[in-house]
N, C-alpha and C positions, 0 to 999 in steps of 0.2 A: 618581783621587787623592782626590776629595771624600770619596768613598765610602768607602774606607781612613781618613781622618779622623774621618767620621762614627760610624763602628766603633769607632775607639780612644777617643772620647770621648763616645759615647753608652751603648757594651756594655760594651767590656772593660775601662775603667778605673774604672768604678762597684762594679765585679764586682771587681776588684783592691784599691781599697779598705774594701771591704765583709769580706777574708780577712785586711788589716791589722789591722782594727777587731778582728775574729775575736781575730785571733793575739795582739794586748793584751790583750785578754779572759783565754785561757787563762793570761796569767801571774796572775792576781788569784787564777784557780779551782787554781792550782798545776798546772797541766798541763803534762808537760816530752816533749822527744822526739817520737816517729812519733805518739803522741795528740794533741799541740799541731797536730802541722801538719794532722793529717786531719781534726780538730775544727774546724779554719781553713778550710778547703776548703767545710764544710757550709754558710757563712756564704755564699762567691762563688757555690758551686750553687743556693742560695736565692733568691739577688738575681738569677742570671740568668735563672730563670723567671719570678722578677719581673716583669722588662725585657721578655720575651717575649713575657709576657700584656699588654702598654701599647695592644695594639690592643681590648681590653675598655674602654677609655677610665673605667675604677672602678679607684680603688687600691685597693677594699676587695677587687675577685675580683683582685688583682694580688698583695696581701696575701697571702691565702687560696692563691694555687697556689705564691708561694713556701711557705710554711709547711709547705704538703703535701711539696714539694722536699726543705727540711730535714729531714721526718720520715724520706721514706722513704729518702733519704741516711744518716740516725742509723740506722738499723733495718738496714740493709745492712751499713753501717760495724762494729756492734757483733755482728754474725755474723763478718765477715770480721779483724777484730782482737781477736776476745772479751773484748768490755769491754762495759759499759752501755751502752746507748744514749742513757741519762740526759747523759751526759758530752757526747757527739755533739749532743745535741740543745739544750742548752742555750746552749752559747756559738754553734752556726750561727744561731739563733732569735734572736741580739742585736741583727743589723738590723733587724727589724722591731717591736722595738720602739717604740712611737708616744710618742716621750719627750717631743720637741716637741707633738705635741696637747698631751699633759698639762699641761704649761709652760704653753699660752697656755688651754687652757678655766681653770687654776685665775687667770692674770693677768684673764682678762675676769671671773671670779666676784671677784676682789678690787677689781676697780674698778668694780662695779655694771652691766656691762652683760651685760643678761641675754638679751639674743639671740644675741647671739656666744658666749655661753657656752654657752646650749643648743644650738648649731649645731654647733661647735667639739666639745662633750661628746659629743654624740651620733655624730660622725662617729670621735671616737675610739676611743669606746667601740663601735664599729662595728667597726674596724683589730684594736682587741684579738679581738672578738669572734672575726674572718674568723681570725687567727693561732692562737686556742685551737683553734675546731675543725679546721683543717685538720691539728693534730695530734693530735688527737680521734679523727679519722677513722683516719688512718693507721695509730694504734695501735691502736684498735679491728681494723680489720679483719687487721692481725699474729696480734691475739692470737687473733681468731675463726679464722683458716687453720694455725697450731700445734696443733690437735688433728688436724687433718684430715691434717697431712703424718705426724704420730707413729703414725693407725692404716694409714695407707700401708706406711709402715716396716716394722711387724708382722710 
């Protein structure tokens, strides 16, 4: 019983609200219908790799494999519904935004203190760093295996 507890509120309720968060998103970027929801989706398949990587004890390679999650989820997603992957990957990529770093490195640079500011900066800027390339990577190596599948075809 613990154990079923520990599940629903350590995995899959984090991962539940992380497709809410998603799915308010999409109304900003006007996304309606089977886009919204599967855009939504990329947000919980993100965070649960997240979650998964926590035995890394680093948010920043926790970051970084969700990131890769939501790439290669958008990447899949926008073959299998012909739409951009742009679309897919944006709004699943909104958890891991490091909104709060930001918040408190620019609070500790407004209030003078400059070791929490550089500590706090450099860790966010870390967060962002691990989230660019993990979708960096992903799309890279898309677009490097689309020539190789086209002269397959041939």
């Amino acid at each position: 019983m613990m154990i079923m507890k520990e599940l629903l509120t350590g995995f899959l309720l984090p991962c539940v609200y992380a497709v809410m968060a998603c799915l308010a998103f999409c109304l900003l970027l006007n996304q309606r219908g089977r886009l919204m929801v599967a855009s939504s989706l990329g947000g919980g398949v993100g965070w649960a790799a997240c979650l998964l990587c926590a035995f890394t004890g680093s948010d920043v390679v926790q970051y970084f494999a969700g990131a890769v999650a939501v790439a290669v989820y958008a990447e899949v997603m926008a073959r299998v519904m012909k739409s951009p992957a742009t679309g897919f990957l944006v709004v699943g990529v909104l958890p891991f935004v490091p909104g709060g770093g930001i918040y408190y490195t620019m609070e500790y640079c407004l209030s003078g203190d400059t070791q929490l500011f550089l500590s706090t900066g450099i860790h966010t800027f870390g967060v962002a760093g691990a989230v660019a390339v993990g979708i960096l990577l992903v799309s890279s190596v898309t677009r490097l295996l689309r020539p190789v599948r086209m002269v397959q075809d041939r």
